[in-house]
C-alpha positions in Angstrom: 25.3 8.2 -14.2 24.4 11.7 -15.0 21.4 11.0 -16.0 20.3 8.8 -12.4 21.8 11.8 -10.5 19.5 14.5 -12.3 16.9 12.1 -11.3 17.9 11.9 -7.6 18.4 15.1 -7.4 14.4 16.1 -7.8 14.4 15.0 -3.8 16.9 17.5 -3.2 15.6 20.4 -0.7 12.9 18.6 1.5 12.7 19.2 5.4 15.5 16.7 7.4 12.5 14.7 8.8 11.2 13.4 5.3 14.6 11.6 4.7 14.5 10.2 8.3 10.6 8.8 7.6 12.3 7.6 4.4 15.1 5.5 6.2 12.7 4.3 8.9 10.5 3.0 6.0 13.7 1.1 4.1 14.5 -0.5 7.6 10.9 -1.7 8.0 10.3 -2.8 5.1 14.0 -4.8 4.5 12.1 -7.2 7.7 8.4 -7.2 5.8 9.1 -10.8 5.4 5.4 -12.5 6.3 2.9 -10.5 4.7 3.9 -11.1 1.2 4.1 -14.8 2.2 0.6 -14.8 3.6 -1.5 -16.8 0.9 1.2 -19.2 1.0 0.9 -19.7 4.7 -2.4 -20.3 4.9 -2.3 -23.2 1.9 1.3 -24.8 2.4 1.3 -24.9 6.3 -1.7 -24.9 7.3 -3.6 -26.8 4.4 -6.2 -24.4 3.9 -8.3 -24.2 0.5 -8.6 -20.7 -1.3 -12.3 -19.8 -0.5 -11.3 -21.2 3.2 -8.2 -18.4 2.5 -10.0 -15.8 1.2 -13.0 -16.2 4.3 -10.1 -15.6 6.7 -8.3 -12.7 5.1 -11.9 -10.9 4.7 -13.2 -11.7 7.8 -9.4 -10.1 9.3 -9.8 -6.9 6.6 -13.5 -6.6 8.4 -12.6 -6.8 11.5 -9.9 -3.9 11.3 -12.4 -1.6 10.3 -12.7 0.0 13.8 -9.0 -0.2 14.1 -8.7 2.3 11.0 -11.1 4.9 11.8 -9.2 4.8 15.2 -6.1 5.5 13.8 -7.2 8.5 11.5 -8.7 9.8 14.7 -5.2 9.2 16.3 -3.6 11.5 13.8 -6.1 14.1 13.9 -5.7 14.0 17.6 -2.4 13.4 19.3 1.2 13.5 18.6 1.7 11.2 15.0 5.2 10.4 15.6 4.4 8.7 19.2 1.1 7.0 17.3 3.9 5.3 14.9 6.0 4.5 18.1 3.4 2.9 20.1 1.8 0.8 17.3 5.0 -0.5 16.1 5.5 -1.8 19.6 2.2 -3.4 19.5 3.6 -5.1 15.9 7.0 -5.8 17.1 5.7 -7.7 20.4 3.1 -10.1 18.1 5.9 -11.0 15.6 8.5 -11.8 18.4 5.8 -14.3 20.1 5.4 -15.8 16.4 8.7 -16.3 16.3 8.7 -18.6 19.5 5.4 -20.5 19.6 4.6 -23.3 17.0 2.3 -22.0 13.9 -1.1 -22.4 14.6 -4.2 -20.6 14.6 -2.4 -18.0 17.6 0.1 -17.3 15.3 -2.8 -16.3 12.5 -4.4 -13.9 14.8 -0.9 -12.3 15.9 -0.6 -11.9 12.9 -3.2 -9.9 12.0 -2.7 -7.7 14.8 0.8 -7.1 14.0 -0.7 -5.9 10.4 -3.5 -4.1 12.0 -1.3 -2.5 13.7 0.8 -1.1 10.7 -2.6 -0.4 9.1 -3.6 2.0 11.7 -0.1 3.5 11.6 -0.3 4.6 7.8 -2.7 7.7 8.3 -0.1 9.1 10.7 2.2 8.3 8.3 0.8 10.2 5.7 -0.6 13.1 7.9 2.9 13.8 9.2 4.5 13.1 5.5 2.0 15.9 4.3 2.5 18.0 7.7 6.4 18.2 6.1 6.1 19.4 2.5 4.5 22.2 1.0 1.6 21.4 -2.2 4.3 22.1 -4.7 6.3 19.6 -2.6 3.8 16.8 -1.9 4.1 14.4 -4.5 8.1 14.6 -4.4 7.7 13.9 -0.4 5.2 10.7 -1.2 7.5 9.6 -3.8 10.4 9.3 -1.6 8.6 7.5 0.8 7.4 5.1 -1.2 11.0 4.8 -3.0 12.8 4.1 0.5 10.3 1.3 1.6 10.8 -0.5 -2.0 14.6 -0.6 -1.7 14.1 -2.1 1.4 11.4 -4.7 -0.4 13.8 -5.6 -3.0 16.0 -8.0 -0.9 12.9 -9.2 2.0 10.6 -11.1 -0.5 13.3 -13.4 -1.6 14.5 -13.9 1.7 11.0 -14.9 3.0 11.0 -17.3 -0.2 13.8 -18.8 1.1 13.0 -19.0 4.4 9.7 -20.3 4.0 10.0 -24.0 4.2 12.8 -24.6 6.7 13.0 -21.1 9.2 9.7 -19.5 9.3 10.4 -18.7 12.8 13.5 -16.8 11.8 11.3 -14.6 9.6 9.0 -13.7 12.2 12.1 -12.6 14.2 13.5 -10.5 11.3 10.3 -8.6 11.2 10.1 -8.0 14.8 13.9 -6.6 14.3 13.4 -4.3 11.4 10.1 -3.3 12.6 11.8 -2.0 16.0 15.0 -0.3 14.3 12.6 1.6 12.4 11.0 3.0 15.6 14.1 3.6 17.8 15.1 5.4 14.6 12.1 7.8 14.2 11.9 8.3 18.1 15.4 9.5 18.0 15.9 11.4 14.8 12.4 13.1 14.0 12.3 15.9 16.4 10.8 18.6 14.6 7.0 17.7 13.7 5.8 21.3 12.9 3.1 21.6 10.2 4.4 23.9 7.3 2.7 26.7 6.5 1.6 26.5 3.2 0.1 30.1 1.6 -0.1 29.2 -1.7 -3.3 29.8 -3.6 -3.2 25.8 -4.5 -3.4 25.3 -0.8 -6.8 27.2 -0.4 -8.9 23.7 0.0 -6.2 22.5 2.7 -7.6 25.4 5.2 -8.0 23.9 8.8 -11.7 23.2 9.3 -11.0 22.4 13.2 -14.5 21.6 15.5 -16.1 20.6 12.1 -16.9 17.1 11.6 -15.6 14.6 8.6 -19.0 14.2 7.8 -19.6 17.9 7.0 -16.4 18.3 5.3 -17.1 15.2 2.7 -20.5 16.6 2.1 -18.7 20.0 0.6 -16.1 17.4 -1.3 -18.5 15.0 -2.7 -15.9 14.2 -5.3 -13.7 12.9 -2.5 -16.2 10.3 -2.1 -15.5 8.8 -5.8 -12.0 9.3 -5.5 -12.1 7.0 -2.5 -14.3 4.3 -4.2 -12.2 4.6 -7.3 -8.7 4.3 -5.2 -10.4 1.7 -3.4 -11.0 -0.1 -6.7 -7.5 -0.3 -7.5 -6.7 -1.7 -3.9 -8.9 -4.6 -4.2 -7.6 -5.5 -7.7 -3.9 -5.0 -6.8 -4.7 -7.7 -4.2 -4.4 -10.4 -6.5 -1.4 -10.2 -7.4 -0.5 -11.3 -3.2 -3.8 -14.0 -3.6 -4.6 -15.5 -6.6 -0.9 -15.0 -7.9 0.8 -17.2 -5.1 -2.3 -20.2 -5.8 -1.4 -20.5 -9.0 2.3 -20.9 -8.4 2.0 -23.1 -6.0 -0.4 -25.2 -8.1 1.8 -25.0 -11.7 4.9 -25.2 -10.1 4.5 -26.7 -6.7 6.9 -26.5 -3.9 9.1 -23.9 -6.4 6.5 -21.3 -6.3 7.2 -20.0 -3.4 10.5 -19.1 -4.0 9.0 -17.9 -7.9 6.8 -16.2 -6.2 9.4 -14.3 -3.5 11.4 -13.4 -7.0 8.5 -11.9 -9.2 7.9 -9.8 -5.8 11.7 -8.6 -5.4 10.9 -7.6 -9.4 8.0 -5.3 -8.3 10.8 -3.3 -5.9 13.5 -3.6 -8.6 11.0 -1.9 -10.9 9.7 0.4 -8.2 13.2 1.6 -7.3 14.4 2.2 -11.0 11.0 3.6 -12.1 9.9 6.1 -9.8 12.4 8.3 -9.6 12.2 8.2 -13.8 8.2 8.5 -13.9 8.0 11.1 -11.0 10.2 13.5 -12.8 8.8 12.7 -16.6 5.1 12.8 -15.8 5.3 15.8 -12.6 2.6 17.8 -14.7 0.2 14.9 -15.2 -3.0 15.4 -12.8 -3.8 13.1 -10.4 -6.8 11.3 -11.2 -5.1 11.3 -15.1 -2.4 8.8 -13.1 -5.1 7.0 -11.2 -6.6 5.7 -14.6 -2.9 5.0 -15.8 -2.3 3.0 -12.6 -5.4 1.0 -13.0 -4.9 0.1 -16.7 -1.3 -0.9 -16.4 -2.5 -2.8 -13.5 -4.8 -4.8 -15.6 -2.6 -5.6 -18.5 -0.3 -7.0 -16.2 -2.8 -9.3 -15.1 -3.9 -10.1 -18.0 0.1 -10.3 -19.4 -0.2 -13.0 -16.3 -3.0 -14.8 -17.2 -2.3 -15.3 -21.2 1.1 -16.7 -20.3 0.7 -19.1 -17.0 3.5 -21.6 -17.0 5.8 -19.6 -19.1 8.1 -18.3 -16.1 9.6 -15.3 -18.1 6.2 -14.0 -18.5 5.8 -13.2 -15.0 8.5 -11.3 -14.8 7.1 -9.1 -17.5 3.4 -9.4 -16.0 5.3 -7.8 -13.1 6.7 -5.2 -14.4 4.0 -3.7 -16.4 1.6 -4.3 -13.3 4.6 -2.2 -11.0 4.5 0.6 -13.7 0.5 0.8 -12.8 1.5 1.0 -9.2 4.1 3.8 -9.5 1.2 5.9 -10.9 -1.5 5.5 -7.9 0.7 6.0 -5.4 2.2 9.0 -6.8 -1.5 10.0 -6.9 -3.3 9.1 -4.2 -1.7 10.6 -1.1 -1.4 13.6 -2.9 -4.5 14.0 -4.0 -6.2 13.5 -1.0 -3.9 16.0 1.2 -4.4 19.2 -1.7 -8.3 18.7 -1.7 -8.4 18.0 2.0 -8.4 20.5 5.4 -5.3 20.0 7.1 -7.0 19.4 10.0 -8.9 16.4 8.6 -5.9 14.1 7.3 -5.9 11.4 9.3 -9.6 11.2 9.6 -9.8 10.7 5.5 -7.1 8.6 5.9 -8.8 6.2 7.8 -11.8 6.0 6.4 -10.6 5.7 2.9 -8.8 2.4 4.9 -12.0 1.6 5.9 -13.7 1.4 2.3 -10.8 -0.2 0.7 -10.9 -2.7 3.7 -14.3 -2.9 3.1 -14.5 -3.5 -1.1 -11.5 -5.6 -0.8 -12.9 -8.0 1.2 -16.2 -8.3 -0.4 -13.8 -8.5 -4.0 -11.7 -11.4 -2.1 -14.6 -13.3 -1.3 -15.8 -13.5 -4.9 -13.0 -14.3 -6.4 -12.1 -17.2 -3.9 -15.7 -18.3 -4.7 -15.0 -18.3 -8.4 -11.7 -20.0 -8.2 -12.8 -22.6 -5.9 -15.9 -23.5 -7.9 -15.2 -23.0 -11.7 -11.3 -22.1 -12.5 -8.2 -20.1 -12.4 -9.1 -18.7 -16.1 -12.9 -18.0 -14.6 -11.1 -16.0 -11.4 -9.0 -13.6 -13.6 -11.2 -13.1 -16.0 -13.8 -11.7 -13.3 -10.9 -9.7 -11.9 -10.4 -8.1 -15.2 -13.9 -7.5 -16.0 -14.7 -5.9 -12.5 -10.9 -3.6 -12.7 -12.5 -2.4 -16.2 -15.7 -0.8 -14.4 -13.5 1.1 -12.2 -11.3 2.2 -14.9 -14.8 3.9 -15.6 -15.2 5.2 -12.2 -11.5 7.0 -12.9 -12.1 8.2 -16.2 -15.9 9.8 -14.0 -14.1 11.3 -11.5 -11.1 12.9 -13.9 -14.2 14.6 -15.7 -15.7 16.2 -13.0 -11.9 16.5 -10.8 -11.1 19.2 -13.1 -14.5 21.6 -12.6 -14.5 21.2 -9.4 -10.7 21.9 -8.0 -9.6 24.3 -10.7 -7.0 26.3 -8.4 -5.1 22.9 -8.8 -5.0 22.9 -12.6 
């Protein structure tokens, strides 16, 4: 007990706001009911193949491309707390209409706004996250963050399983519930949004650059450029795991994998809420890109964990946790590292477009892999997955290299 305290404790001393961002993401995410259940919509209800699936999803990811860049511009540009209020309306109004029309191909496009939506929310997210910690502080900030919304994900994927067959409706109505707490929540109780002022010689890169363009910022921060492509990488690999995962269950194990799959999910947030508190504290003096390879590796030997084992249920569970370990590591990286390498003033605006290329190589990565499963097999699918996340465990192990000669004031 000791012990988890110590642990709990390393949150201790953060500005009032970051615990109230924490609690609106816990309440949001205890509704995320449909997203997760996505793949499985589109086959079980609606009959739809996997390359017919993954066509949809990438055309959706494709067309949100705009909508990202729009909401880094968003929190360069106006108030980030109102940009979270006004988006989660826009969310909160498309799930409630869900909830009350009969699925069809309206309910797919609502959808998708309702996610766009929380898309274009995250760089204002972030942006105000970083706005409320000091560099010393950022990485505990993002790690509390990202512990609050996976205790809320431990209980909401096996719901949705359960919910699934019968009362799909009902969890389109959760959603819209959650999704609305969270914003009365943050409208009321974050009143203080003032930037801190960070002095620190660590903070030098974070200088505001305001009147300068993104453009001419990246072009003084090539390195940003592979960090993006290299994060990106891990985005469109992690993927799997809510696509060609949920196929296979419902394939082996029928109308049982969708509640299989709703438990393996509530694993990931089990293992997310034990974990990061534990890896935050053990591995605080580990660089970022060093945990971007970490996160990327683990990633793939929990695929691969998946892969070796399909049909053997108890192997998922460990597929899942070694696979959550790898995810622990990138996000306590990848804010982060973006926000101590970036001008404060730019934030949002790197935000977005790193959105905008994961969007991007996800898609292109989705299509491929729905071609591959739909034409030769599962085995042929996951194998290509592997093979593809090794190259970018390159591209990490590039940009640790030439990470360390080029931000030395951060090592």
């Amino acid at each position: 007990m000791t012990k988890d305290m110590n642990l709990l404790s390393q949150y201790r001393g953060l500005r009032r706001e970051n615990y109230v961002l924490c609690f609106g993401r816990l309440v949001t995410a205890m509704g995320s009911l449909i997203w997760p259940m996505l793949t499985m919509i589109l086959s079980q209800k609606m009959g739809m193949g996997a390359e017919h699936i993954a066509w949809i999803i990438a055309a959706a990811g494709i067309l949100s491309l705009p909508a990202n860049l729009i909401g880094g511009r968003m929190a360069d540009s106006f108030n980030k707390k109102m940009n979270i209020i006004y988006l989660d309306i826009v969310s909160v109004t498309c799930y409630l209409i869900c909830a009350v029309i009969p699925l069809s191909g309206i309910s797919i496009v609502l959808m998708f706004i309702a996610s766009t939506s929380q898309n274009m929310e995250h760089p204002s997210y972030n942006a105000l996250a970083a706005d409320l910690t000091t560099t010393e502080d950022r990485e505990r900030g993002y790690s509390l963050q990202y512990l609050g919304a996976n205790l809320g994900f431990v209980i909401s994927p096996m719901l949705a399983g359960y919910l699934f067959k019968d009362y799909l409706w009902l969890a389109f109505l959760i959603s819209a519930s959650a999704i609305a707490s969270s914003a009365v929540l943050i409208f009321f109780q974050v009143k203080d949004i003032t930037p801190v002022q960070d002095v620190g010689h660590n903070a030098q890169y974070q200088a505001e650059r305001k009147g300068v363009g993104l453009a001419a910022v990246l072009r003084e921060n090539r390195i940003i450029i592979l960090y993006v492509l290299a994060i990106s990488g891990y985005h469109a690999t992690y993927q799997m795991y809510s696509y060609l995962m949920p196929l296979d269950l419902a394939k082996i194990h029928g109308d049982s994998g969708a509640v299989i799959f709703g438990s393996i999910t509530s694993v990931n947030c089990v293992v997310v809420v034990l974990f990061t508190p534990l890896l935050t504290k053990m591995f605080q003096g580990l660089s970022d890109p060093v945990k971007t390879i970490l996160g990327q590796t683990l990633l793939l030997a929990g695929f691969a964990v998946f892969l070796l084992f399909q049909g053997q249920i108890p192997f998922y569970y460990a597929a899942m946790t070694i696979l959550t370990w790898g995810e622990i590591f990138s996000v306590l990286a990848e804010n982060p590292y973006l926000t101590k390498r970036m001008p404060a003033s730019h934030r949002g605006r790197i935000n977005g477009l790193a959105a905008v290329v994961r969007i991007g190589i996800a898609s292109v990565y989705q299509l491929v892999i729905g071609k591959v499963y739909e034409t030769a097999s599962s085995v042929a699918a996951w194998s290509t997955v592997l093979a593809i996340g090794g190259g970018f465990v390159l591209i990490c192990i590039m940009l640790a290299v030439k990470d360390r000669k080029v931000y030395k004031n951060l090592y």
